[in-house]
PQR file with spaces between the fields and no chain letter, atoms N, CA, C, O and H, PARSE charges and radii, in Angstrom:
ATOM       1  N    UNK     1      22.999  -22.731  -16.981 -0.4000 1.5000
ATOM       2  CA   UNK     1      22.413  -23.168  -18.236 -0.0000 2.0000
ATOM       3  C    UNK     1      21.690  -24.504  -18.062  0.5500 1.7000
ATOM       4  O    UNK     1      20.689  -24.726  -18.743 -0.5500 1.4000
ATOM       5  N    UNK     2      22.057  -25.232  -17.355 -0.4000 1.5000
ATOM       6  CA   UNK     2      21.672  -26.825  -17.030 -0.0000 2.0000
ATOM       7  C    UNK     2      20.560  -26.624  -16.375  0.5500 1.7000
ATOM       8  O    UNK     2      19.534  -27.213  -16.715 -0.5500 1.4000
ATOM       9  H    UNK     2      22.870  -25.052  -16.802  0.4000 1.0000
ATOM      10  N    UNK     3      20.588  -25.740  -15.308 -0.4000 1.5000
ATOM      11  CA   UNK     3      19.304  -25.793  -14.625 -0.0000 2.0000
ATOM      12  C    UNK     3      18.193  -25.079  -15.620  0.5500 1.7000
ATOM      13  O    UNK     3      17.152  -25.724  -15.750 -0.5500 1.4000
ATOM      14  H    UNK     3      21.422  -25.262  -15.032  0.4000 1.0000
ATOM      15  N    UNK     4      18.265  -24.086  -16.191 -0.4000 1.5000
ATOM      16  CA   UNK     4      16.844  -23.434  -17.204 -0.0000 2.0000
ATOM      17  C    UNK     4      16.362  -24.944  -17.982  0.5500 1.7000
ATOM      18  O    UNK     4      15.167  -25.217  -18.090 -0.5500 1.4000
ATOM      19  H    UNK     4      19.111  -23.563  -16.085  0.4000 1.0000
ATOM      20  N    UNK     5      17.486  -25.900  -18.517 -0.4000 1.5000
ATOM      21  CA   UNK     5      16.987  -27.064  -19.029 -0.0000 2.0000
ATOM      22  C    UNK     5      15.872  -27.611  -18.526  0.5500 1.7000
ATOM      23  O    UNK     5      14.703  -27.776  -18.873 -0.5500 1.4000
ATOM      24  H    UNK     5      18.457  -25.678  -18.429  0.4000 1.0000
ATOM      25  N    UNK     6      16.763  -27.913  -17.343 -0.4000 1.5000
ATOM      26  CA   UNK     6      15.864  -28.583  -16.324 -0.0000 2.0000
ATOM      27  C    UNK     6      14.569  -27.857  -16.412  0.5500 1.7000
ATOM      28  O    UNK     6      13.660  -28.401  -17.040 -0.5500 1.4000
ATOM      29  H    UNK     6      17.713  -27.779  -17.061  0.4000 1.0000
ATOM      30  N    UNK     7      14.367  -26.677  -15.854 -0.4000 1.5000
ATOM      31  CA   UNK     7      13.095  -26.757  -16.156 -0.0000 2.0000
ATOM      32  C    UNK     7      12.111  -26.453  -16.740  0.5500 1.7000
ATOM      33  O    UNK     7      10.983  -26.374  -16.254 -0.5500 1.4000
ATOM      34  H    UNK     7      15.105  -26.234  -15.344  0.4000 1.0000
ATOM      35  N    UNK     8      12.626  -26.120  -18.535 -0.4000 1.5000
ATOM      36  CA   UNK     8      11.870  -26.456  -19.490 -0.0000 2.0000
ATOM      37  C    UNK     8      11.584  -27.864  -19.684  0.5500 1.7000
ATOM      38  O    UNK     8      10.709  -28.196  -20.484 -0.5500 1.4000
ATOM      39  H    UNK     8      13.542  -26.184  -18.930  0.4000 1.0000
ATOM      40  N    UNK     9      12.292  -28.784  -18.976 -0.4000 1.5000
ATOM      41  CA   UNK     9      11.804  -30.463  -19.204 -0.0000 2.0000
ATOM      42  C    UNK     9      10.824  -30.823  -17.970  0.5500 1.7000
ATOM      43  O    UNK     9      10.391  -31.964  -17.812 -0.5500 1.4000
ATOM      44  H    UNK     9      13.003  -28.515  -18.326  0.4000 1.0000
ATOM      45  N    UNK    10      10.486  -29.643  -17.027 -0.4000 1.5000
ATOM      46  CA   UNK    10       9.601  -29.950  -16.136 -0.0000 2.0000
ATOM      47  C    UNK    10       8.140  -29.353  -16.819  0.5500 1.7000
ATOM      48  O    UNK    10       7.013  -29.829  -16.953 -0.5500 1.4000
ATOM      49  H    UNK    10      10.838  -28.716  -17.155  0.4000 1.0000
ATOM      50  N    UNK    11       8.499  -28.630  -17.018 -0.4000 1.5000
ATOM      51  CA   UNK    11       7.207  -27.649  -17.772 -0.0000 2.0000
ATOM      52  C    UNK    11       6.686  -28.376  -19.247  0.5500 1.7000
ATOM      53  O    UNK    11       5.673  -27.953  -19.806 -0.5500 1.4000
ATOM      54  H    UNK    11       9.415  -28.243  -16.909  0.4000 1.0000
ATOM      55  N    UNK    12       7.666  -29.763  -19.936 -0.4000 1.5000
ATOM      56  CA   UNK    12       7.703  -30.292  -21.159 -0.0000 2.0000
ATOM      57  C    UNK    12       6.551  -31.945  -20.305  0.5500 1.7000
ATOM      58  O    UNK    12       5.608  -32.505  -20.865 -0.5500 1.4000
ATOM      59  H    UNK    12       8.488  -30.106  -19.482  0.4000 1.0000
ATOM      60  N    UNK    13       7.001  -32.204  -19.200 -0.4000 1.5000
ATOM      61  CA   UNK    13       6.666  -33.489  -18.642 -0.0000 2.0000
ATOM      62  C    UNK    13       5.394  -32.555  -17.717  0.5500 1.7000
ATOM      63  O    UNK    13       4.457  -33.330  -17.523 -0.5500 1.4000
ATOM      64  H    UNK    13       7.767  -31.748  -18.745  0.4000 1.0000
ATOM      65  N    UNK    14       5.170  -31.510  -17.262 -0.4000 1.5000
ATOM      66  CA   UNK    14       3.574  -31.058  -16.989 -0.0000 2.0000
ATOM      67  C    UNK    14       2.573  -31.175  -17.903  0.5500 1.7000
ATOM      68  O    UNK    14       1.506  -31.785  -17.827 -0.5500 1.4000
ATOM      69  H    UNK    14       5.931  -30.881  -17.420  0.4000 1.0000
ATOM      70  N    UNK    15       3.243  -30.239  -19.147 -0.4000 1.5000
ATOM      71  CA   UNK    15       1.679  -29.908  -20.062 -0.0000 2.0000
ATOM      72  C    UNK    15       1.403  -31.525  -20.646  0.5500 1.7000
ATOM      73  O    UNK    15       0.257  -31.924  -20.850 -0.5500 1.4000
ATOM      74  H    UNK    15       4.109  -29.744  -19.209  0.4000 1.0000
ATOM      75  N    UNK    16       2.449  -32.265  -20.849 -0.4000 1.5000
ATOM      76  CA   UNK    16       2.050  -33.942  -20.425 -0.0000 2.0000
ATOM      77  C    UNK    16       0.966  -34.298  -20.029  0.5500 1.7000
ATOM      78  O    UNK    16      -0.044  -34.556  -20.684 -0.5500 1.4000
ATOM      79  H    UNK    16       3.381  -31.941  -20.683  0.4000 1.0000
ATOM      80  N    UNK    17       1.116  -34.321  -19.062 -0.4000 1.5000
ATOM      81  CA   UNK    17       0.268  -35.277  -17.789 -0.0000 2.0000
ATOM      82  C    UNK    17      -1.115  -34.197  -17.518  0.5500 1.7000
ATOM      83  O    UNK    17      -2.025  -34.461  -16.732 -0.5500 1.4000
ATOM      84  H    UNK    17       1.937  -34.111  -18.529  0.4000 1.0000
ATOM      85  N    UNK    18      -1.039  -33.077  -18.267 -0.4000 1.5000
ATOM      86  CA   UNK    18      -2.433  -32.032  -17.621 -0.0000 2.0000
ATOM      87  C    UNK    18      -3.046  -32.513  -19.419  0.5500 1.7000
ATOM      88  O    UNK    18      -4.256  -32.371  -19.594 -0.5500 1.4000
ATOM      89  H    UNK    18      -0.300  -32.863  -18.906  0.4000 1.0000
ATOM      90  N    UNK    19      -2.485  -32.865  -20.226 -0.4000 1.5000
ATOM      91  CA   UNK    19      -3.408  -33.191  -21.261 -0.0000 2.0000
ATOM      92  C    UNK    19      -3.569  -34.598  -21.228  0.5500 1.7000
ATOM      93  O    UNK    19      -4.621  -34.956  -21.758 -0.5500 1.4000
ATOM      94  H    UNK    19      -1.502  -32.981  -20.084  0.4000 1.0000
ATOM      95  N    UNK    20      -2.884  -35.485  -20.789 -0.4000 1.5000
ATOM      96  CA   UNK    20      -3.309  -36.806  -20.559 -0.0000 2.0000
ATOM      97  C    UNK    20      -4.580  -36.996  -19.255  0.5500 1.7000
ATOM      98  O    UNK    20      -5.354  -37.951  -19.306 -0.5500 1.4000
ATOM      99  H    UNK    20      -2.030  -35.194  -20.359  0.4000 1.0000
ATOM     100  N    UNK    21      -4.638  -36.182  -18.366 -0.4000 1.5000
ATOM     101  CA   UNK    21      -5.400  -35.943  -17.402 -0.0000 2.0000
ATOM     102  C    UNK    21      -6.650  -35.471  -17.794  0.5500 1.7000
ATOM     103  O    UNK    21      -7.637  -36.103  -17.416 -0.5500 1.4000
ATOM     104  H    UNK    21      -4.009  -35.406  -18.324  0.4000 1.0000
ATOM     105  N    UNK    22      -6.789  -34.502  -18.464 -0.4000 1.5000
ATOM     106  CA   UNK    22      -7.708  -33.988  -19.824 -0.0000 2.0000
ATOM     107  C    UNK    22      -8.388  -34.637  -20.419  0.5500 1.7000
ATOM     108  O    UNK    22      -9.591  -34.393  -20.510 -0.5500 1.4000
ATOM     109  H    UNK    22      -5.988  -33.989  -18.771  0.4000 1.0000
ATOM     110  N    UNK    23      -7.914  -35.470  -20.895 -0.4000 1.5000
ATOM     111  CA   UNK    23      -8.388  -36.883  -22.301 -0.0000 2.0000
ATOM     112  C    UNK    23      -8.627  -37.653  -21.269  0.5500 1.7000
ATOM     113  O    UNK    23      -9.796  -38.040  -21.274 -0.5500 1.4000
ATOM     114  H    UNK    23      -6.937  -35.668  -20.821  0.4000 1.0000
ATOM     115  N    UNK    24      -8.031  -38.021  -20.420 -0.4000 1.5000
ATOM     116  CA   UNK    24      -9.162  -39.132  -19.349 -0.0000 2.0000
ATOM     117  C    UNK    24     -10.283  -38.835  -18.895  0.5500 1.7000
ATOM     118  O    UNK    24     -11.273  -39.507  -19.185 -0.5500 1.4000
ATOM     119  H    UNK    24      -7.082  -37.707  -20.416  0.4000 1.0000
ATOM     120  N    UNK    25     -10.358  -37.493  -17.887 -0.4000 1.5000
ATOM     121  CA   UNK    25     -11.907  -36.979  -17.826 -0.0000 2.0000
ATOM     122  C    UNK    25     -12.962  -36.649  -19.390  0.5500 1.7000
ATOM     123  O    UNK    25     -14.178  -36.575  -19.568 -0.5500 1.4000
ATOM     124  H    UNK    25      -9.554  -36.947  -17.651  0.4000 1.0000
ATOM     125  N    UNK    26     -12.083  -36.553  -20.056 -0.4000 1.5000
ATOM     126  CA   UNK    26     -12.949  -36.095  -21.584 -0.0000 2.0000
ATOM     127  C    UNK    26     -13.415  -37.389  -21.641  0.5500 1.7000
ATOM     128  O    UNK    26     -14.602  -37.496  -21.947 -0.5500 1.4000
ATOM     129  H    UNK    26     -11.095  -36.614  -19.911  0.4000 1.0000
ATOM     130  N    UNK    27     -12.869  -38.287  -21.452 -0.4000 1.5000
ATOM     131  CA   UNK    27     -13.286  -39.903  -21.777 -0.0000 2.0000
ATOM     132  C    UNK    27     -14.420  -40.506  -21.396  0.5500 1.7000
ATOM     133  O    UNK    27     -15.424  -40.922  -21.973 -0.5500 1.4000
ATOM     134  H    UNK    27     -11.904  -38.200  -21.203  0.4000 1.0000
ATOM     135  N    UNK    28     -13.817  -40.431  -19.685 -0.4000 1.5000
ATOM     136  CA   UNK    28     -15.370  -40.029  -18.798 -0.0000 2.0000
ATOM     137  C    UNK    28     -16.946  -39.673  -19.254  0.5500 1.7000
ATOM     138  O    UNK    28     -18.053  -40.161  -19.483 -0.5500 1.4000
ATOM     139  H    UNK    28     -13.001  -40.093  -19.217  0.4000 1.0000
ATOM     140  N    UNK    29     -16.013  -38.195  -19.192 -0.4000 1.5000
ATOM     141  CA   UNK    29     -18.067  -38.061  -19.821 -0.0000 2.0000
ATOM     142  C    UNK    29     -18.358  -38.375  -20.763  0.5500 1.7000
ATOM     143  O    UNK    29     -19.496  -38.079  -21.129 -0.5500 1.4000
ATOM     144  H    UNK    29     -15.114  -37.798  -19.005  0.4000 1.0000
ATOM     145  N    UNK    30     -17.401  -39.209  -21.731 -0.4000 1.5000
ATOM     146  CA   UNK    30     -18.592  -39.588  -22.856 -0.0000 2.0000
ATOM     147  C    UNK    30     -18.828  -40.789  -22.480  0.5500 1.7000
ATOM     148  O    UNK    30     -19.846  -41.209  -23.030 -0.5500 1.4000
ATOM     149  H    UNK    30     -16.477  -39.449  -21.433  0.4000 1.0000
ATOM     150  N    UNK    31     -18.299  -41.612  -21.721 -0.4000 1.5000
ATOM     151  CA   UNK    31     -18.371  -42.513  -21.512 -0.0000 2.0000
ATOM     152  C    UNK    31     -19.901  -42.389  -20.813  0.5500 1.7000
ATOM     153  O    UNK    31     -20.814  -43.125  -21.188 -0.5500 1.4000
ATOM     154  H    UNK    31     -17.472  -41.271  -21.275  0.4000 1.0000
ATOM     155  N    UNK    32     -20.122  -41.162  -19.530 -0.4000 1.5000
ATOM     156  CA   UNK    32     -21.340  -41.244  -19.379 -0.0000 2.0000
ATOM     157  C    UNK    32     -22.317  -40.947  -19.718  0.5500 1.7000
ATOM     158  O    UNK    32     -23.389  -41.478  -19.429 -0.5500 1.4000
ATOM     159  H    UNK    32     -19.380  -40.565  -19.225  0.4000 1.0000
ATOM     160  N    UNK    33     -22.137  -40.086  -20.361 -0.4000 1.5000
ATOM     161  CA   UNK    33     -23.390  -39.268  -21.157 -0.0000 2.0000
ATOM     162  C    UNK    33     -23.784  -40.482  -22.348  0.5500 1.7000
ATOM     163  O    UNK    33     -24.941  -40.257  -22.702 -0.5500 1.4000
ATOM     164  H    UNK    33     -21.266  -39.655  -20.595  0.4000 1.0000
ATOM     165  N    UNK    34     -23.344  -41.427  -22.926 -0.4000 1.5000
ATOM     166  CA   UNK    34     -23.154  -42.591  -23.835 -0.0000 2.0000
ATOM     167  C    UNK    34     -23.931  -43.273  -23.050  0.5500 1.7000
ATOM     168  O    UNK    34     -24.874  -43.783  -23.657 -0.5500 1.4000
ATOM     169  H    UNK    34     -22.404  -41.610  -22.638  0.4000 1.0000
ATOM     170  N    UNK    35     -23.881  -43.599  -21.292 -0.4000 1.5000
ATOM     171  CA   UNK    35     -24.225  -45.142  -20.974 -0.0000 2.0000
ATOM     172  C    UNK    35     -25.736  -44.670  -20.727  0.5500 1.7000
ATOM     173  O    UNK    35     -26.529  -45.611  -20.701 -0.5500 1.4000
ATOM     174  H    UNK    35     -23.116  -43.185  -20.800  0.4000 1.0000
ATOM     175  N    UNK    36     -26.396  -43.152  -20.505 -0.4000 1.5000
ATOM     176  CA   UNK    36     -27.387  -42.808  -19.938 -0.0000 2.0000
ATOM     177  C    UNK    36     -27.172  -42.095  -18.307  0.5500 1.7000
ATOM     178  O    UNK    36     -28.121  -41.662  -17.654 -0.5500 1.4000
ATOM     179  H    UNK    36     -25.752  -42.388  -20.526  0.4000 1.0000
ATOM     180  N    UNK    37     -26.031  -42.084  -17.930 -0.4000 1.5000
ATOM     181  CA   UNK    37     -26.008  -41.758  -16.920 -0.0000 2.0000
ATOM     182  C    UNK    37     -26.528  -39.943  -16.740  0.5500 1.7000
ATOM     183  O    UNK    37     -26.754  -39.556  -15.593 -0.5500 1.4000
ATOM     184  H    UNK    37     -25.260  -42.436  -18.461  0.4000 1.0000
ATOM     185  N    UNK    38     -26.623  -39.334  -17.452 -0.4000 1.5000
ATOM     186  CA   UNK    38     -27.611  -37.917  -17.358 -0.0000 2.0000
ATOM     187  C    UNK    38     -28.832  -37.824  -17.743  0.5500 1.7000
ATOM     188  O    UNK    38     -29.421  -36.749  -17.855 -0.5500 1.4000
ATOM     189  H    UNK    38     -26.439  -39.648  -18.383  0.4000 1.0000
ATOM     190  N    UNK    39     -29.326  -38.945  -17.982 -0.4000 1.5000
ATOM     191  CA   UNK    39     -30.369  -39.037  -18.803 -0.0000 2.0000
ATOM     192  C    UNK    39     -31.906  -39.014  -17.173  0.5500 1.7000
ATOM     193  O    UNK    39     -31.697  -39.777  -16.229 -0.5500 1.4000
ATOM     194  H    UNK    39     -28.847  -39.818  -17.892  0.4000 1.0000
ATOM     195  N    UNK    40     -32.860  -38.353  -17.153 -0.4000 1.5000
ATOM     196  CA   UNK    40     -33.564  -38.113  -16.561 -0.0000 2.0000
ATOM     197  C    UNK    40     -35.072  -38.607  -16.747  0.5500 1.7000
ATOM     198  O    UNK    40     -35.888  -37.944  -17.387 -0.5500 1.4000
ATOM     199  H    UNK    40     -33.030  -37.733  -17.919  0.4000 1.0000
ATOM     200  N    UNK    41     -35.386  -39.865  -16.115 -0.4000 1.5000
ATOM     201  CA   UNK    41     -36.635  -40.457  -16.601 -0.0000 2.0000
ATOM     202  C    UNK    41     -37.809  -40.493  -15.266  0.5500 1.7000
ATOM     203  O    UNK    41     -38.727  -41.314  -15.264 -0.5500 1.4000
ATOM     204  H    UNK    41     -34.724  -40.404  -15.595  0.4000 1.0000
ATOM     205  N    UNK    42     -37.639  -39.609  -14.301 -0.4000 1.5000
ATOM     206  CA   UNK    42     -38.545  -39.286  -13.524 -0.0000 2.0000
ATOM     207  C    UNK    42     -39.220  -38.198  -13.509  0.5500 1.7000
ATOM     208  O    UNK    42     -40.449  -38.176  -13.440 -0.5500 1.4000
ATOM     209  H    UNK    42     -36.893  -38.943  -14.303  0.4000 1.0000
ATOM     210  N    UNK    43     -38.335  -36.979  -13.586 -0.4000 1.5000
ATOM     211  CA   UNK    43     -38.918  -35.483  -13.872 -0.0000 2.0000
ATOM     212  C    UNK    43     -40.080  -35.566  -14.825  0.5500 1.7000
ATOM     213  O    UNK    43     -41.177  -35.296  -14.336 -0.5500 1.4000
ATOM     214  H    UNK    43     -37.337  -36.997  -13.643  0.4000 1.0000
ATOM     215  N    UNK    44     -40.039  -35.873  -16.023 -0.4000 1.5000
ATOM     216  CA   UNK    44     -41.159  -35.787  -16.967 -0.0000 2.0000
ATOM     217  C    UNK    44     -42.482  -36.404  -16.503  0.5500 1.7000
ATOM     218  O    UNK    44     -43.639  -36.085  -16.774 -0.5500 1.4000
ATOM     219  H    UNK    44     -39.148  -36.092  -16.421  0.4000 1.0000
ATOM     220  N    UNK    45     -42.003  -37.351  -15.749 -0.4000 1.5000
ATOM     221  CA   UNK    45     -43.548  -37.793  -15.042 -0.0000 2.0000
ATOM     222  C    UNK    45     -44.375  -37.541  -13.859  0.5500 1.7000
ATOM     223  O    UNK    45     -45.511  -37.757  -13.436 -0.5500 1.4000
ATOM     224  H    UNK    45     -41.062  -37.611  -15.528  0.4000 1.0000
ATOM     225  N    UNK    46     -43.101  -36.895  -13.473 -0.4000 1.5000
ATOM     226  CA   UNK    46     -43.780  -35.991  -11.972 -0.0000 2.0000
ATOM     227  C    UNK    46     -44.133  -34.493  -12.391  0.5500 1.7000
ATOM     228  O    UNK    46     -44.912  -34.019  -11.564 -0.5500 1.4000
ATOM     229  H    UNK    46     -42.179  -36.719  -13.817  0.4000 1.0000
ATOM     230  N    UNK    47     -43.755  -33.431  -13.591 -0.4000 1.5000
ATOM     231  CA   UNK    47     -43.902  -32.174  -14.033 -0.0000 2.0000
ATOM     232  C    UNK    47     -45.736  -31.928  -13.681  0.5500 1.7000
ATOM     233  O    UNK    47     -46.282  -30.942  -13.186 -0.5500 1.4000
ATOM     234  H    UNK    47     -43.122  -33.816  -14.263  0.4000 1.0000
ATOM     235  N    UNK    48     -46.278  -33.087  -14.102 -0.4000 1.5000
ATOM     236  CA   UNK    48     -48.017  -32.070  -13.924 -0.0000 2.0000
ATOM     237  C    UNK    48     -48.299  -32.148  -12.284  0.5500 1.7000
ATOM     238  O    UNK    48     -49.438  -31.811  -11.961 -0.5500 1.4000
ATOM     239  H    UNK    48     -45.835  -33.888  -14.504  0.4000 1.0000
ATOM     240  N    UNK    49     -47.571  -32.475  -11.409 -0.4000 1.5000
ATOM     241  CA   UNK    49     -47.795  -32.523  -10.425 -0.0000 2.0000
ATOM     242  C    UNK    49     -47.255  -30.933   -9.433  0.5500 1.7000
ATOM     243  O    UNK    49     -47.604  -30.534   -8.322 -0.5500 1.4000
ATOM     244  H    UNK    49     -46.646  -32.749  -11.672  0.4000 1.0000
ATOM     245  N    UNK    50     -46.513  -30.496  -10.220 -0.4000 1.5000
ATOM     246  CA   UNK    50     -46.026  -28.861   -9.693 -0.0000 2.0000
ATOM     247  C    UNK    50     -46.332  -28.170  -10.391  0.5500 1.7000
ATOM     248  O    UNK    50     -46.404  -28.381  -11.602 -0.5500 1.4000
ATOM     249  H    UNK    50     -46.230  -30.821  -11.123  0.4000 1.0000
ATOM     250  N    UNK    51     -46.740  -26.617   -9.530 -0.4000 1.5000
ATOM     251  CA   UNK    51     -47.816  -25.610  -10.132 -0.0000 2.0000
ATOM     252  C    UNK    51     -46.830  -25.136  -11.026  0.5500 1.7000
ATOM     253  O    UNK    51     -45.622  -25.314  -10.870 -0.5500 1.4000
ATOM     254  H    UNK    51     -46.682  -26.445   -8.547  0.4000 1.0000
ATOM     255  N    UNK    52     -47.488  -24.382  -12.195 -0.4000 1.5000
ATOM     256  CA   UNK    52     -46.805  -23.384  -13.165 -0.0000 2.0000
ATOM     257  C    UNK    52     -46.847  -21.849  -12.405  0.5500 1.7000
ATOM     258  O    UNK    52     -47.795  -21.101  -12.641 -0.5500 1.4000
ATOM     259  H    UNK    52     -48.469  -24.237  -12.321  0.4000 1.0000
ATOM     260  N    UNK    53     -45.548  -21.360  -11.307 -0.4000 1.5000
ATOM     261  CA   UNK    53     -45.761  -20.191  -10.863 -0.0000 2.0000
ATOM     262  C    UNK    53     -46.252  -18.916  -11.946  0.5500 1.7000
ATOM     263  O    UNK    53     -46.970  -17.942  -11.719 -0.5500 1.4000
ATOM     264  H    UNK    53     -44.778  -21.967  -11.115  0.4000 1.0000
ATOM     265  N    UNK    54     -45.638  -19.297  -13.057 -0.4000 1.5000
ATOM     266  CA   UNK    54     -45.625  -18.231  -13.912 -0.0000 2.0000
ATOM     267  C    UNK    54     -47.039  -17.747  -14.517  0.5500 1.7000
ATOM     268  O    UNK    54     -47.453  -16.603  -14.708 -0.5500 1.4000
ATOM     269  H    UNK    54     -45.055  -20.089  -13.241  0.4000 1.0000
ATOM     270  N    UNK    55     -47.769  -19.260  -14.804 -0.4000 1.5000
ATOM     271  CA   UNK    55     -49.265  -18.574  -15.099 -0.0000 2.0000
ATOM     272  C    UNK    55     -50.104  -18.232  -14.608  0.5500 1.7000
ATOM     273  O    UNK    55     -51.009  -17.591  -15.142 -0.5500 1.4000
ATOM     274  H    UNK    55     -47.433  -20.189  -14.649  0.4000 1.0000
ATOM     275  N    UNK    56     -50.031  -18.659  -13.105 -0.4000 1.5000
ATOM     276  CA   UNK    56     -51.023  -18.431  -11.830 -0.0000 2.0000
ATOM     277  C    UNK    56     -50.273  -16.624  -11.682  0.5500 1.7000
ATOM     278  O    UNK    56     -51.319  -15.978  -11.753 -0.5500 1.4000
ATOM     279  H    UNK    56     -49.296  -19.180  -12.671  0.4000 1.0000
ATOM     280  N    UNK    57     -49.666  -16.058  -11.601 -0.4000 1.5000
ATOM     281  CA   UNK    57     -49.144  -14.561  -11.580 -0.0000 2.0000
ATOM     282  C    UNK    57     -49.806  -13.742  -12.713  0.5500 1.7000
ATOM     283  O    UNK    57     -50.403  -12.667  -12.652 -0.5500 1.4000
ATOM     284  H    UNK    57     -48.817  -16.583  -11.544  0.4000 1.0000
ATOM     285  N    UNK    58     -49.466  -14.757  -14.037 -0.4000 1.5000
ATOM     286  CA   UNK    58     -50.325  -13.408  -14.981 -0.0000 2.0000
ATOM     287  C    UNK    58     -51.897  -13.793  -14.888  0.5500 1.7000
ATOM     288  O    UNK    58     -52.754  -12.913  -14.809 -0.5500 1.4000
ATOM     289  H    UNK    58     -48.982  -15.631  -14.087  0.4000 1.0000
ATOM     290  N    UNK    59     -52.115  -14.749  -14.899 -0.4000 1.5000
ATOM     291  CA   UNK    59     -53.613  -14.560  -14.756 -0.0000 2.0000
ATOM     292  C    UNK    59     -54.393  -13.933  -13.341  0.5500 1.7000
ATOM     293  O    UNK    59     -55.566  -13.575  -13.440 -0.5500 1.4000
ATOM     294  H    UNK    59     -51.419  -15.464  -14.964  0.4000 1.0000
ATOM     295  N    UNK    60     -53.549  -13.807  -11.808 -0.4000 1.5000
ATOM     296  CA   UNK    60     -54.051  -13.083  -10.915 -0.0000 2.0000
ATOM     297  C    UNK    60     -53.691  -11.868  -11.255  0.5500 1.7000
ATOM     298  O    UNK    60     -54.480  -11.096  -10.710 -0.5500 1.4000
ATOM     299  H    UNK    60     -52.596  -14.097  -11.727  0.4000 1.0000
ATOM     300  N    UNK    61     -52.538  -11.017  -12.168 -0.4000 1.5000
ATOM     301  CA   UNK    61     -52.633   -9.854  -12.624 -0.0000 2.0000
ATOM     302  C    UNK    61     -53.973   -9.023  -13.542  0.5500 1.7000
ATOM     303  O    UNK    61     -54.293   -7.838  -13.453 -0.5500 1.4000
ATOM     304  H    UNK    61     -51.896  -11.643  -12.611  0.4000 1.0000
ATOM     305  N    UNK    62     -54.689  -10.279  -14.564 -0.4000 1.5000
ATOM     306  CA   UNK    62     -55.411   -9.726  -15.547 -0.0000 2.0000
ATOM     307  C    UNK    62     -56.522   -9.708  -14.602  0.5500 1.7000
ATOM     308  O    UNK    62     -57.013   -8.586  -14.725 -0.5500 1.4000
ATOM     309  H    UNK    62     -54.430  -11.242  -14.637  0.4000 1.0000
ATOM     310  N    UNK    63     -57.059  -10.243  -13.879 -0.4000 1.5000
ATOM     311  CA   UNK    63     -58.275  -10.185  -13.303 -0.0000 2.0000
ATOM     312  C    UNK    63     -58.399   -9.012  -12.270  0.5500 1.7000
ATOM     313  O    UNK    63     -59.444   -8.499  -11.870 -0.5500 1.4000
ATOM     314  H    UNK    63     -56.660  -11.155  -13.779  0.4000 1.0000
ATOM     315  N    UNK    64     -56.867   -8.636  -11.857 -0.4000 1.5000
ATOM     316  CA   UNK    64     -56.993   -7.006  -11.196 -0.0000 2.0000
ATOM     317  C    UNK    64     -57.126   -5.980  -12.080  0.5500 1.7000
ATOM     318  O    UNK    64     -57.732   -4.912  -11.995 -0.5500 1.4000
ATOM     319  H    UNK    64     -56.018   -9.052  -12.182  0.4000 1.0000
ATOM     320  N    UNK    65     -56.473   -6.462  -12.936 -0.4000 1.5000
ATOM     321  CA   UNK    65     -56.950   -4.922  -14.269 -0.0000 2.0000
ATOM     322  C    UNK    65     -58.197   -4.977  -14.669  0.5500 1.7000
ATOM     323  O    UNK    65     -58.830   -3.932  -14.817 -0.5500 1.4000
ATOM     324  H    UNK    65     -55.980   -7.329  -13.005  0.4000 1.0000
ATOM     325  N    UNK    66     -58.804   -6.305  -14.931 -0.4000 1.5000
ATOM     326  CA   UNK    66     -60.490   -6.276  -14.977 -0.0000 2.0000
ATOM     327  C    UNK    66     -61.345   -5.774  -13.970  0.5500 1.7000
ATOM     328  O    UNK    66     -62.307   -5.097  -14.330 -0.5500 1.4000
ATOM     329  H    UNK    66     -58.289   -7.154  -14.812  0.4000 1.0000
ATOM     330  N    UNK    67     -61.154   -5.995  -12.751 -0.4000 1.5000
ATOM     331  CA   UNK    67     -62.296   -5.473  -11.879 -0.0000 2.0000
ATOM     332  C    UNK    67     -61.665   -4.283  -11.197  0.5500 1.7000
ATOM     333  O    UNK    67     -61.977   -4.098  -10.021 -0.5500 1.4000
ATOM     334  H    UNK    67     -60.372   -6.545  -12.459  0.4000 1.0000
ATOM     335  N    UNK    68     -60.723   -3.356  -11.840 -0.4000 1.5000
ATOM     336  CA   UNK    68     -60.615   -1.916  -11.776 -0.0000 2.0000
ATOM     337  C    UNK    68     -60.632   -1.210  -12.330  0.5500 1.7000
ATOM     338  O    UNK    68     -60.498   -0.071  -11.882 -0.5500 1.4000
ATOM     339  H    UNK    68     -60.469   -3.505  -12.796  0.4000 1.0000
């Protein structure tokens, strides 16, 4: 009987420390997402510099259906 105690007070002192562990990383990211740390201020200024694959495909498609 003493021992099942036991370790419902292990399983009582886990879900503990896995939700205190929880709320610290939860903390974290707001902490970073708050300071700017995901925040992305190069991409937008380099974007016209890489091709759009997607429109160079349909427009070499329409010009084969035109000259056939």
């Amino acid at each position: 009987m003493a021992e099942n105690k036991n370790r419902m007070n292990i399983f009582y002192l886990l879900i503990g420390v896995s939700l205190l562990a929880a709320l610290i990383f939860l903390a974290a990211f707001i902490w970073a997402v708050r300071s700017g740390q995901f925040d992305d201020s190069e991409t937008p200024s380099i974007r016209i510099l890489f091709d759009d694959d997607d429109s160079d495909d349909t427009d070499s498609n329409n010009e084969e259906k035109q000259t056939t």
